[in-house]
N, C-alpha and C positions, 0 to 999 in steps of 0.2 A: 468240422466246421464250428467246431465248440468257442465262443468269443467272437466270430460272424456274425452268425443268426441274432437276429433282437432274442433278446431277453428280456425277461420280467424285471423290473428294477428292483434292488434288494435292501434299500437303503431307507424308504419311509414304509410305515406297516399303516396297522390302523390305530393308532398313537397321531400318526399326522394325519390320519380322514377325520379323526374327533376332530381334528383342529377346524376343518373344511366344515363341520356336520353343525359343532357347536356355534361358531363364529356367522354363519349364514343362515339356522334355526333363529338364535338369538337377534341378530342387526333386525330379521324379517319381522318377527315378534316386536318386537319394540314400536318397527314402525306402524304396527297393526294396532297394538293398542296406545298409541297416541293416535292413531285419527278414529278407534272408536272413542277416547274421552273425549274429543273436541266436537266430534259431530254429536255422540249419541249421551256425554256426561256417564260412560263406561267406567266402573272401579280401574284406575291407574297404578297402585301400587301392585296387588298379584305379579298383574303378566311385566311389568317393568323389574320387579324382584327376578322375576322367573328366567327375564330377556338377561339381564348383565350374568345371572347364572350360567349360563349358557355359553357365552363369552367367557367368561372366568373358564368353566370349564374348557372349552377348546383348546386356550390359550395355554390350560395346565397340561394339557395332554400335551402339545406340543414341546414344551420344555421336558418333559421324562423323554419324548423323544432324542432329545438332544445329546449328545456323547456322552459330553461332559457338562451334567446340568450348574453346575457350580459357574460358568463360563456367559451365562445368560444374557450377561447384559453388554457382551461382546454385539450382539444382536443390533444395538443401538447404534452403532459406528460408521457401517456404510449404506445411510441415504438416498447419497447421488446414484448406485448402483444397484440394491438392493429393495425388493417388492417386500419381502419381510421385515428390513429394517421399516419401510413406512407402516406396516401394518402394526408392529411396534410401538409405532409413535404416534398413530391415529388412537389407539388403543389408550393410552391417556388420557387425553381430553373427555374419549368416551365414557370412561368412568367417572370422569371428575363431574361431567353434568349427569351422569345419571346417579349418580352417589347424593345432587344437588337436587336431584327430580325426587329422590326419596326420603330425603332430608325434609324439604320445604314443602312437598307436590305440588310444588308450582310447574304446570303446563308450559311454560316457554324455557325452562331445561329441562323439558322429558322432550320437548321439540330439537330444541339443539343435541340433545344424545342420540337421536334418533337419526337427525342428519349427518352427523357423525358419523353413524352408524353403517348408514350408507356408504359413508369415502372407505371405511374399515371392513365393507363386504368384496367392496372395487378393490381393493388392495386383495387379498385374497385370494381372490381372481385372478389377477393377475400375477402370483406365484406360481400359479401352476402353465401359465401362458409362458413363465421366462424360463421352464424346461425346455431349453429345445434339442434336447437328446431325445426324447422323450415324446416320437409326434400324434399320442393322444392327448399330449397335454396343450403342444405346443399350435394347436390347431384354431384359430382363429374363431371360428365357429363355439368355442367350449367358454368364452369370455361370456357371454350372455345369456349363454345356457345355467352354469353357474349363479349368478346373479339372479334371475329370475328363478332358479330353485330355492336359494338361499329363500327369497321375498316369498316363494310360493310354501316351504317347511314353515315357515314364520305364520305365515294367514293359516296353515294347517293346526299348528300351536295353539294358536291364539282363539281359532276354533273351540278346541277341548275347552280352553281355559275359561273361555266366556259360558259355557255351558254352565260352569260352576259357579257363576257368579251370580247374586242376587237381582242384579239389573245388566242382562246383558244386552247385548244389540239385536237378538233374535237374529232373524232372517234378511238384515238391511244389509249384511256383506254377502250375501249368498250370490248376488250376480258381477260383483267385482273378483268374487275366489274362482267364480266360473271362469272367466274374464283369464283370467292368471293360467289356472289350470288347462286354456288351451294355449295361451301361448308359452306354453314353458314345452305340451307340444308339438308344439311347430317346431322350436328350435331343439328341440330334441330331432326331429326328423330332418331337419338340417344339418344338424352334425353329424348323422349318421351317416347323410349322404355325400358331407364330406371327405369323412375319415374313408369312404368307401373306395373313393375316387381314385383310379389307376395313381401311383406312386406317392402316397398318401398317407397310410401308414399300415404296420406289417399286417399279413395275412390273421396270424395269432389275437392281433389286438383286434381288428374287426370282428373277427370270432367273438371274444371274450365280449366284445358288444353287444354283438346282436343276443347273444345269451343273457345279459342283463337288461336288454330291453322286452324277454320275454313275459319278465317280473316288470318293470319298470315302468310299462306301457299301460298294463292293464290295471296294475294296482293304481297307480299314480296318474294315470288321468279317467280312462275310461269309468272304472266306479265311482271316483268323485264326482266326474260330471253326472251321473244320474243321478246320484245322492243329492249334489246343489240342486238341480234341475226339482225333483222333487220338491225340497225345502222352499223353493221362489213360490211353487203349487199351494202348499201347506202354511199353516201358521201355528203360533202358541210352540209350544214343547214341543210335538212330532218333528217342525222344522230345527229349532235346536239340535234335538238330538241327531239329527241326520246329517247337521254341518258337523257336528262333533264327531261322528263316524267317520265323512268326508275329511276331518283336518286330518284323523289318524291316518287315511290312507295317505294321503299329501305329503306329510312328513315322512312318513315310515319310505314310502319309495325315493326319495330324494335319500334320506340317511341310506339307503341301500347301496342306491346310484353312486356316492361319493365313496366310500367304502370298496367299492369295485373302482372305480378310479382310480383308485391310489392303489391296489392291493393286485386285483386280476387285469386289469385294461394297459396298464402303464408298463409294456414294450419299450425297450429302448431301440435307438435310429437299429443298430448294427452297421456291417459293414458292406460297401458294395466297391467290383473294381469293374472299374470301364474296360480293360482291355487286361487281359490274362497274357502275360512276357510267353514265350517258347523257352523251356529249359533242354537244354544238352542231353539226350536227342530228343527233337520233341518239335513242335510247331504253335504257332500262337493261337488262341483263342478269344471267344466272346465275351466282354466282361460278364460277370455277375453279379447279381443283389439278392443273396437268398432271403427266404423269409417271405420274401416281398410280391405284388403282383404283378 
């Protein structure tokens, strides 16, 4: 049944989850510290230095991905049909105002990088939505799942990062990361009960799931929310430091999450036949779909 059964795809490693890890760390980050300078007058260089990092890097991993990196900017050409070319060409602009956010720090292009930022996490997303060999990826459910990791590794970031700062925001995001950190699981428990769903996707990849949600669950929500919960309680430094423990766990499980996505979860379709012919001698049988439930 060798070339039947789904297989694991062989063709992105964790070369292309940086890409997923950096590109959705960094859009989150960004937007986190642009609404803490505007509300709370937060140092905006750091974490906006930290955030295009982030992105640079993704974006470099995905190029050594590539065959033949020399070919790169073949990348740019198909638009109309392509989730990567657009993520390509959001991916300019996004430098060009955050390059101008750090140049000038002028707060209305750390704004516009930041909204940017966002079309260039949507893009993203939607690369792994237009596998549709592939139906861990190609699962409806995993478009928003994504996105709000991305946003929620970002407020995780950006956590640590305020900790270090001379004037950070204290405890004033500690009920919007809570905020995040349950809806990022809800739809975690939503896609799982997608993917779970008779004809849906292979046996293997639910497997591979539900094993990354052993890690993925506890570390990435359950401990953060007690940690926020605490810090809302607390003030001064104790609360800091316990959003700062909280971002780590937030990020660390989402980098995980993506990493198994792309590496252990991502099954392809396989094959399935509705009705099996009778060969000489022989009589007809039941299609199959192995693999499958």
């Amino acid at each position: 049944m060798r070339g039947v059964q789904p297989e694991l795809q062989p063709f992105w490693d964790a070369r292309a989850a940086g890409n997923f890890i950096g590109g959705g760390t960094g859009t989150g980050l960004l937007l986190w510290a642009v609404l803490a300078a505007t509300a709370h007058d937060t140092a905006l260089l750091p974490p906006l230095l930290l955030a295009l990092a982030c992105i640079g890097g993704g974006l470099f991993c995905v190029w050594l991905e590539i065959g033949k990196p020399w070919r790169a900017l073949n990348v740019f050409f198909h638009a109309r049909t392509s989730w990567m070319t657009r993520e390509a060409i959001v991916a300019m602009p996004l430098f060009a105002a955050g390059a101008l956010a750090v140049l000038t720090g002028a707060l209305a292009a750390a704004w516009l990088a930041a909204l940017v930022g966002l079309g260039f996490l949507y893009c993203q997303a939607r690369i792994l939505q237009a596998a549709r060999g592939i139906p861990a990826w190609r699962e409806a459910a995993l478009l928003p799942l994504l996105i709000t990791t991305g946003l929620t590794e970002g407020a995780g970031l950006f956590a640590l990062v305020a900790a270090m700062l001379p004037q950070g925001p204290g405890a004033a995001f500690a009920l919007p990361m809570l905020i995040l950190v349950a809806l990022r699981g809800w739809l975690w428990r939503r896609y799982r009960a997608r993917l779970a769903a008779p004809d849906s996707a292979p046996l293997k990849a639910v497997r591979a799931l539900d094993a990354e949600g052993r890690l993925f669950v506890p570390l990435g929500h359950y401990l953060p929310a007690v940690l926020l919960a605490l810090a809302l309680v607390l003030q001064g430094g104790a609360a800091t430091a316990l959003m700062a423990l909280a971002g780590v766990a937030m990020a660390a499980a989402g980098w995980h999450f993506k990493l198994a996505l792309i590496t252990r979860i991502a099954y392809t379709q396989g094959f399935a036949l509705t009705h099996v012919p009778a060969r000489t001698p022989g009589h007809a049988r039941p299609g199959v779909k192995p693999g499958w439930n």
